[in-house]
C-alpha positions in Angstrom: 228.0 -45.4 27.5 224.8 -44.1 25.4 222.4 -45.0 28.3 224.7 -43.4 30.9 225.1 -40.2 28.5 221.4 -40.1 28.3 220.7 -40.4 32.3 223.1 -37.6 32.4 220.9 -35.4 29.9 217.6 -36.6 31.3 219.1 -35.4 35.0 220.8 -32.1 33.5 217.4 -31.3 31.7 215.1 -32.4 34.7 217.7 -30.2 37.2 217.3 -27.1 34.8 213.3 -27.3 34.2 212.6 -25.1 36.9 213.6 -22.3 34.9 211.6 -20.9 31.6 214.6 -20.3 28.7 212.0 -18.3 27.0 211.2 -15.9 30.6 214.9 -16.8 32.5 213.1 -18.1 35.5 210.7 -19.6 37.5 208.0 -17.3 36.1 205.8 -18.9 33.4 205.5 -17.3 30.1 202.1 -16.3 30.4 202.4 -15.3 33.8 205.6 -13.2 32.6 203.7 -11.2 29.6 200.7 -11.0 31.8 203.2 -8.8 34.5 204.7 -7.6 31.8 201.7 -6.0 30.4 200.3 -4.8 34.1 203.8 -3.2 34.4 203.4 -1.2 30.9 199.3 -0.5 31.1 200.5 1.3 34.5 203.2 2.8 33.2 201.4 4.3 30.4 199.0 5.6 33.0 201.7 8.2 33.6 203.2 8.5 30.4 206.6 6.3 30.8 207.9 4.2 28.0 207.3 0.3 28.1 209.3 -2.1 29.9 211.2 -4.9 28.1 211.3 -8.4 29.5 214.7 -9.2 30.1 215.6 -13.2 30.3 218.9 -12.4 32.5 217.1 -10.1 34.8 215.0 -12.5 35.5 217.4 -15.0 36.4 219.0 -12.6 38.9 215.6 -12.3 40.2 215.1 -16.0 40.5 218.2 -16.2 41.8 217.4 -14.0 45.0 213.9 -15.4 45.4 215.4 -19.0 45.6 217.5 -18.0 48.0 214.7 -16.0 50.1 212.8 -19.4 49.7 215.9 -21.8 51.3 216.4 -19.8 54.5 213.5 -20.9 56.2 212.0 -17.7 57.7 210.5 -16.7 54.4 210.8 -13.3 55.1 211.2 -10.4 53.0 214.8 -8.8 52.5 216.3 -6.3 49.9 219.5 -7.8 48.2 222.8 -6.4 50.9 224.4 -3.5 49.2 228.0 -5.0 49.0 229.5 -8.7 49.3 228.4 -11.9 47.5 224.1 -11.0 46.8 225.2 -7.6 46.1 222.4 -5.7 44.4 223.3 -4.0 41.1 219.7 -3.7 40.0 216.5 -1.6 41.2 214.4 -4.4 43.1 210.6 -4.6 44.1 210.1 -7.6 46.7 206.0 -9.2 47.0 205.2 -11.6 49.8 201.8 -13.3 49.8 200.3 -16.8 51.6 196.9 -18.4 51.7 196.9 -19.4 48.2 199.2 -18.8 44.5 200.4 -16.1 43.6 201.7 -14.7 40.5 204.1 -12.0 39.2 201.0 -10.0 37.5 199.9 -10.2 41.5 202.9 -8.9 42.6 202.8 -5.6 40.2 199.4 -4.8 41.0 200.1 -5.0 44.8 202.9 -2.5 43.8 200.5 -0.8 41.8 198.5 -0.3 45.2 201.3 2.5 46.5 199.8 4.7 44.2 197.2 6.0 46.3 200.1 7.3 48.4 202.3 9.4 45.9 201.5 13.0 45.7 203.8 13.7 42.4 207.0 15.0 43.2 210.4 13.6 44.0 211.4 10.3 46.0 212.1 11.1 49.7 213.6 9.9 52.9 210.3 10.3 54.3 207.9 8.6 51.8 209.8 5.9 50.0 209.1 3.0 52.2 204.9 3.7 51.4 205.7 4.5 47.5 209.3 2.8 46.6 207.7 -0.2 45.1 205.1 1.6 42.6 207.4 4.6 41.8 210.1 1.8 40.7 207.3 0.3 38.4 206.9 4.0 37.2 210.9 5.6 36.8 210.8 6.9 33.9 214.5 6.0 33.0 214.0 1.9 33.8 214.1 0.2 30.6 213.5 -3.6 31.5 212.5 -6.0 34.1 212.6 -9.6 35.3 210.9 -11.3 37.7 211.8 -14.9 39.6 208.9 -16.5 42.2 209.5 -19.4 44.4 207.5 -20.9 47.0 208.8 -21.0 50.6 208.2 -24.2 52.9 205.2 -22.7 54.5 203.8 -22.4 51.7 204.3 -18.5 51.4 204.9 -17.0 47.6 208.2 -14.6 47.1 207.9 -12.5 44.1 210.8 -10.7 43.1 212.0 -8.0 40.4 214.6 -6.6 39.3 214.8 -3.2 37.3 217.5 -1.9 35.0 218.3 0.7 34.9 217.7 1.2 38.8 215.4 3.8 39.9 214.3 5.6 42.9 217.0 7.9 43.7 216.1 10.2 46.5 215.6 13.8 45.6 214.3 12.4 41.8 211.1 12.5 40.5 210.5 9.1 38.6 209.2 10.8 35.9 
């Protein structure tokens, strides 16, 4: 009975080793505080309060990225807005192939809309070139967790999830 309990651990432990308990998923710790701290050094850039890293965030990110990962077509899609992957957070989505990629990657590609905001409030018209940095920027968004998870052609998915959600349309992030 020992050596069967033990096999089971070994398995249980093995099974659950993809995911950090310190970061809540895929995401390394170091990789973690280093998008952590790309998320806040830009942030402070306009005067919004630092982020938290939030463990269960980030397994609701993982979660998605996993499942962005097993579909085959790799491909970039929001969370639905009703039914089983309903989103209930603000999300930023990164894909990237050709070599690894990290979350700190991710939040400076983000970081990249910035040439495109002119300061004012989020619109119809400009959120699909500025949605992902003025996420990183709402002033109200308190934490944030990321997942990654490589897709079978090799491709990186990078996802985050931001609570309390931002980007409302007619807003100004901050």
């Amino acid at each position: 009975m020992k050596p069967l309990l033990l096999l089971s651990t070994l398995l249980i432990t093995a099974a659950a080793g993809a995911q950090s308990p310190k970061t809540g998923s895929a995401v390394p710790v170091a990789e973690a505080r280093a998008a952590l701290e790309a998320h806040n050094r830009i942030r402070a850039e306009v005067g919004t309060p630092p982020l938290q890293w939030s463990p269960s965030l980030a397994t609701y990110a993982q979660a998605w990225a996993d499942h962005l990962a097993a579909d085959g077509s790799c491909r970039m899609q929001h969370r639905p807005m009703g039914g089983q992957w309903a989103q209930q957070y603000g999300e930023n989505l990164f894909w990237g192939n050709g070599r690894y990629f990290d979350a700190a990657d991710a939040t400076n590609a983000w970081y990249g809309e910035r040439k495109d905001f002119r300061y004012g409030p989020v619109t119809e018209s400009n959120y699909a070139r500025i949605g992902h940095y003025t996420q990183l920027v709402w002033s109200n968004t308190t934490q944030v967790g990321m997942g990654a998870a490589r897709c079978r052609n090799g491709a990186w998915i990078i996802v985050a999830n931001y609570n309390p959600r931002g980007n409302f349309v007619g807003v100004k992030p901050y």
